[in-house]
KERO-986389 format. One record per residue (C-alpha): x, z, y negated; residue number from 1. Coordinates in Angstrom, 1 decimal. Layout:
N
[[X Z Y] NUM] ...
This chain:
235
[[-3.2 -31.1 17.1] 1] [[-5.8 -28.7 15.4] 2] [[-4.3 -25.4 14.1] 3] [[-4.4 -21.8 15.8] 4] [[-7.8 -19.9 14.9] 5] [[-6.5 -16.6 13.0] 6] [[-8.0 -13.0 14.4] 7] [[-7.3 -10.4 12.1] 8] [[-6.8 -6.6 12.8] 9] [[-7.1 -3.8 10.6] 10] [[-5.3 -0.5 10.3] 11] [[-6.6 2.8 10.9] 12] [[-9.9 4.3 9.4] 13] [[-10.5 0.5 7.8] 14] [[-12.4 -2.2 8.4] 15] [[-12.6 -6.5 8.6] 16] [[-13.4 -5.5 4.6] 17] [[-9.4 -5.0 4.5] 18] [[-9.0 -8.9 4.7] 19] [[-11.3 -10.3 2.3] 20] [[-8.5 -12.0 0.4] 21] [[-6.5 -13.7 3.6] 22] [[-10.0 -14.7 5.2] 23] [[-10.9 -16.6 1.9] 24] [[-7.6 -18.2 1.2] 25] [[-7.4 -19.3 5.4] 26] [[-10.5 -20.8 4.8] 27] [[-9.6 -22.2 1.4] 28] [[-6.9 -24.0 3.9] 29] [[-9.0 -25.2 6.6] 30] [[-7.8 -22.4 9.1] 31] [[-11.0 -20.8 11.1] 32] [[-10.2 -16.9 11.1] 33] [[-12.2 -13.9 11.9] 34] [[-11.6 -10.2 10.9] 35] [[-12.4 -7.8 13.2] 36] [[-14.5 -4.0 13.1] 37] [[-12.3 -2.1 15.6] 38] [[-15.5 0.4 17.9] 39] [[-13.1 3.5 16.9] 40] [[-13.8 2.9 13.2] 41] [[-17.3 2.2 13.9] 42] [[-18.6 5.0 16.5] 43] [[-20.7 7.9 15.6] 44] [[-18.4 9.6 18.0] 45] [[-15.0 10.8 18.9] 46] [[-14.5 9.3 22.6] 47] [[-13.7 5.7 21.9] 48] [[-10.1 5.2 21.8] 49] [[-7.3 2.7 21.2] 50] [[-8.5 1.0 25.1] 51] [[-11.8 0.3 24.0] 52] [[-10.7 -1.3 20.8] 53] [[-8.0 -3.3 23.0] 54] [[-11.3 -4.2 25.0] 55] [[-13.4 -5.6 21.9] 56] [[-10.6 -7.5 20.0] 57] [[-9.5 -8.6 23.9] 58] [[-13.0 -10.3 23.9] 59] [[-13.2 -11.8 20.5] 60] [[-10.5 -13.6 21.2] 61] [[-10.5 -15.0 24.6] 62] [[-14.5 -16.0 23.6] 63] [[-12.6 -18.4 20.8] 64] [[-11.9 -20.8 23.7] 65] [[-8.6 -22.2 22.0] 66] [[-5.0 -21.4 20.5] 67] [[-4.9 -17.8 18.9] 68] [[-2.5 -16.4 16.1] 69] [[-3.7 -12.3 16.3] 70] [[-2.1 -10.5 13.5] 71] [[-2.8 -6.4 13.0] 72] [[-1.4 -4.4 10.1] 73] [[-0.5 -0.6 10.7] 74] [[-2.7 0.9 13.8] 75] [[-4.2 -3.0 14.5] 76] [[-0.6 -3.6 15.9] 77] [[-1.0 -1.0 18.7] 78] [[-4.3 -2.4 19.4] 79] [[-3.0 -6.2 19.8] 80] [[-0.2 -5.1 21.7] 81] [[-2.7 -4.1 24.6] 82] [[-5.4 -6.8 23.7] 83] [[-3.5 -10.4 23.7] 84] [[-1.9 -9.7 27.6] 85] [[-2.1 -12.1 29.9] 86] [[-4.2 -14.2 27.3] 87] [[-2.6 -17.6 27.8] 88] [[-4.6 -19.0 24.4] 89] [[-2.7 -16.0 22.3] 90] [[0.1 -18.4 20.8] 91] [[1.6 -15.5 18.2] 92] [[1.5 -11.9 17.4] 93] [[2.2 -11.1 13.9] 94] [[2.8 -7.7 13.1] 95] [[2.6 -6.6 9.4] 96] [[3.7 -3.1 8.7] 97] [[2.5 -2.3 11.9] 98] [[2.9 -0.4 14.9] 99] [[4.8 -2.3 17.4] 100] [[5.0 0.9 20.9] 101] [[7.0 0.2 24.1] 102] [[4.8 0.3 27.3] 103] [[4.5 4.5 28.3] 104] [[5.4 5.5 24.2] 105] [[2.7 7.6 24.0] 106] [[0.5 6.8 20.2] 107] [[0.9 10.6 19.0] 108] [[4.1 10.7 19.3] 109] [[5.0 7.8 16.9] 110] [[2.9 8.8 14.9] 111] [[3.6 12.5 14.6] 112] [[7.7 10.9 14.1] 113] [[7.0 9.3 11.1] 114] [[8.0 10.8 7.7] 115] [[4.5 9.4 6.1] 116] [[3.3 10.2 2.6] 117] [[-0.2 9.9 4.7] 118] [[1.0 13.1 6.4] 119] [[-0.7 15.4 3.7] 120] [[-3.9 12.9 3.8] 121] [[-4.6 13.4 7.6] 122] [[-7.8 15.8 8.4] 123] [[-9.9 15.9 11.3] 124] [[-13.8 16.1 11.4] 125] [[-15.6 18.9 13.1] 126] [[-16.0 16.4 16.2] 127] [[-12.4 15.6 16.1] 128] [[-12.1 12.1 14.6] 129] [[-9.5 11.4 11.8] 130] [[-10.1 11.1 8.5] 131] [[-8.0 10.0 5.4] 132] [[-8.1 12.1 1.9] 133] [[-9.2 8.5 -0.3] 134] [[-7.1 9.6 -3.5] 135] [[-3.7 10.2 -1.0] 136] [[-4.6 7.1 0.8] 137] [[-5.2 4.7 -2.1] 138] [[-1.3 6.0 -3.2] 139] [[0.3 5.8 0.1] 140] [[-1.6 2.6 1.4] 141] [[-1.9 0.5 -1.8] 142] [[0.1 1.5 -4.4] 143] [[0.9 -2.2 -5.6] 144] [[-2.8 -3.6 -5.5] 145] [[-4.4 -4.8 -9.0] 146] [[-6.6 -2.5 -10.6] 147] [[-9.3 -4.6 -10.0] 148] [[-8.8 -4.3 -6.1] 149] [[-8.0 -0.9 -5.8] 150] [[-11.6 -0.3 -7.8] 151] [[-12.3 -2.5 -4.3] 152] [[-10.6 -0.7 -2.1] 153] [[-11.7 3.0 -3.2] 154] [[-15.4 3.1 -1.9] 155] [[-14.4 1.6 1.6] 156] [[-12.0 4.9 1.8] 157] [[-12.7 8.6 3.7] 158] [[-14.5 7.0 6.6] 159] [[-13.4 9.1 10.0] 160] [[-12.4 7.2 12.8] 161] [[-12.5 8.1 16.2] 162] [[-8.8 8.5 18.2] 163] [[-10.2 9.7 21.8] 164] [[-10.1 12.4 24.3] 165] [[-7.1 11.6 25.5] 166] [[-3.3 12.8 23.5] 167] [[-1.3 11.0 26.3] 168] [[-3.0 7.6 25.2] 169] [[-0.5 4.7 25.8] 170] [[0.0 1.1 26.5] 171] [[0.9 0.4 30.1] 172] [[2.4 -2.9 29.0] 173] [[2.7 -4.8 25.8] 174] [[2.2 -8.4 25.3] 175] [[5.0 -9.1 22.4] 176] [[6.9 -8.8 25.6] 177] [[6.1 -12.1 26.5] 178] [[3.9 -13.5 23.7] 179] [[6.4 -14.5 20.3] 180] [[6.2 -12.2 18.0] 181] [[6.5 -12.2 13.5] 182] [[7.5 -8.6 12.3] 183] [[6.7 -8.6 8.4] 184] [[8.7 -5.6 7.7] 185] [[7.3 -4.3 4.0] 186] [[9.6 -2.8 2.0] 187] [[7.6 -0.8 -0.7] 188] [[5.4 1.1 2.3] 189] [[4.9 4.3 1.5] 190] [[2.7 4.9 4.9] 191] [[4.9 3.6 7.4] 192] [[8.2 4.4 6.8] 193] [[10.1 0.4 5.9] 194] [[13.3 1.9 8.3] 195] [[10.7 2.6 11.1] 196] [[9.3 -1.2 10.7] 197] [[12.9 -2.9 10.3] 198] [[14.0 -0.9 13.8] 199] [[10.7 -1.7 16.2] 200] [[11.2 -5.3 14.2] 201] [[15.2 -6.0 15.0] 202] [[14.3 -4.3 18.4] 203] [[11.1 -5.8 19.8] 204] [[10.0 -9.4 17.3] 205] [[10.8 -12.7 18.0] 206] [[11.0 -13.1 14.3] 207] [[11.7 -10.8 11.3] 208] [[10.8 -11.3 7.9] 209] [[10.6 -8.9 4.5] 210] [[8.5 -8.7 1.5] 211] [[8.8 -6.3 -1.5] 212] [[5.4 -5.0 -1.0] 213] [[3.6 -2.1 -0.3] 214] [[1.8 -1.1 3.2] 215] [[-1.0 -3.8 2.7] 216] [[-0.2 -6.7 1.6] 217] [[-3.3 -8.7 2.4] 218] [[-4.6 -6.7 -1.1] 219] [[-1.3 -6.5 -2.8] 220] [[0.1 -10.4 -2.0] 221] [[-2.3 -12.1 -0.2] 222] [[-1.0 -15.1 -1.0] 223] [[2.0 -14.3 0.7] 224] [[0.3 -13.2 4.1] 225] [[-2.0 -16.6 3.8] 226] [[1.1 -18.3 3.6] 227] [[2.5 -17.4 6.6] 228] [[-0.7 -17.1 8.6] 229] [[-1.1 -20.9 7.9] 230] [[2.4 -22.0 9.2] 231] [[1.9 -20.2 12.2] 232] [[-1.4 -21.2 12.9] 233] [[-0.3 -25.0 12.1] 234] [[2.9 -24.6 13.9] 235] 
C-alpha cells in the first residue's frame, strides 16, 4: 500500500517557507507532501479569518484524491481541526506545539490564556491584522535553530496576518474528535506554554509524544518531525 501524502500547516504570521527542511527530507524518503500558504497570512486585508483558511487547506486536501496525514504547528492546529471533518481520506492529525480548541472555545480566549513570551511581540496594524516584533519572535519561536537557519528564518519575520472581523471566531466541531490524532508536546517552547500542550495533548490526542525542543521543530530538529511524519504516513 502506497504511503499517506503529507499536507503541512504553518503557524501564525508564517508561511509553507516554515517547512523547507521536512518537505526536503519527505521527499528525500519518497513521501509526496505539500506545505501550504494559509489566505490570512497572504491577504492584503484584515477580513479573512481562521474559516477561510479551514476552506483553502479543506480543498488542498480533498483535491489529493488519496490517504492524507495533515500536520499544523501552533495556529495550523486550529485551522486543521476545522479543515479535515468529515474528510474520509484524512488518516491522521498531527499536532506539533499546536493549538488543539474544543468545539464553541472561542480562538481569543486561548490565546489571550496563555502566559506567552510572544505576549510583548503582539501589535496590530492600522487595519487590524497581527503582527509579530521579528527580534521577540525569532527568541520565543526559535530559540534552538542553528545560526545558519535563524539567518533563514529572520527575513520571513514581521509579516501581518489577517485574524478577522469576528472575536467570537470558533470551531463548531473538531475533527481530532473522530480523526486519530499525534500531540508532539515540545518541551523547550517558549511561545506556547509546554503545560498548555501536555493538557489539550493528555486531554484530546490519540497519541502523545515529547521532544526537548523549542516551538518549531521543523527548523530546530527536522529530522525528528521527518521521522515521524514518515511512520505515519507509511503506517
Amino acid at each position: 500500500m502506497s504511503a499517506a501524502t503529507v499536507v503541512l500547516v504553518h503557524g501564525a504570521t508564517a508561511g509553507s517557507w516554515t517547512w523547507h527542511l521536512v518537505v526536503d527530507g519527505l521527499i528525500e524518503r519518497g513521501i509526496l507532501t505539500t506545505a501550504v500558504d494559509l489566505p490570512s497570512c497572504s491577504a492584503a486585508g484584515p477580513t479573512v479569518d481562521l474559516h477561510d483558511d479551514a476552506r483553502y487547506l479543506r480543498g488542498v486536501a480533498d483535491d489529493i484524491g488519496g490517504p492524507v496525514v495533515i500536520a499544523g504547528n501552533s495556529y495550523g492546529g486550529a485551522v486543521m481541526s476545522e479543515a479535515a471533518l468529515d474528510l474520509p481520506d484524512v488518516r491522521r492529525l498531527v499536532y506539533i506545539a499546536a493549538v488543539m480548541p474544543r468545539a464553541g472555545e472561542r480562538i481569543w480566549d486561548i490565546l489571550s490564556a496563555l502566559e506567552s513570551g510572544l505576549t510583548d511581540a503582539v501589535h496590530l496594524t492600522d487595519d487590524g491584522r497581527l503582527v509579530f516584533d521579528p527580534d521577540l519572535d525569532l527568541e520565543a519561536s526559535f530559540q534552538l535553530s542553528s545560526a545558519e537557519e535563524r539567518a533563514f528564518i529572520r527575513p520571513h519575520l514581521g509579516r501581518p496576518m489577517s485574524m478577522g472581523t469576528d472575536p467570537d471566531v470558533s470551531l463548531p466541531a473538531v475533527a481530532w474528535e473522530k480523526i486519530p490524532s499525534t500531540y508532539v508536546v515540545c518541551a523547550a517552547d517558549r511561545a506556547l506554554p509546554p503545560d498548555t500542550q501536555r493538557e489539550w495533548a493528555t486531554q484530546r490526542a490519540t497519541e502523545v509524544i515529547e521532544w526537548p525542543t523549542d516551538h518549531s521543530p521543523q527548523h530546530s530538529q527536522p529530522e525528528r518531525v521527518v521521522d515521524l511524519l514518515e511512520r505515519l504516513a507509511r503506517d
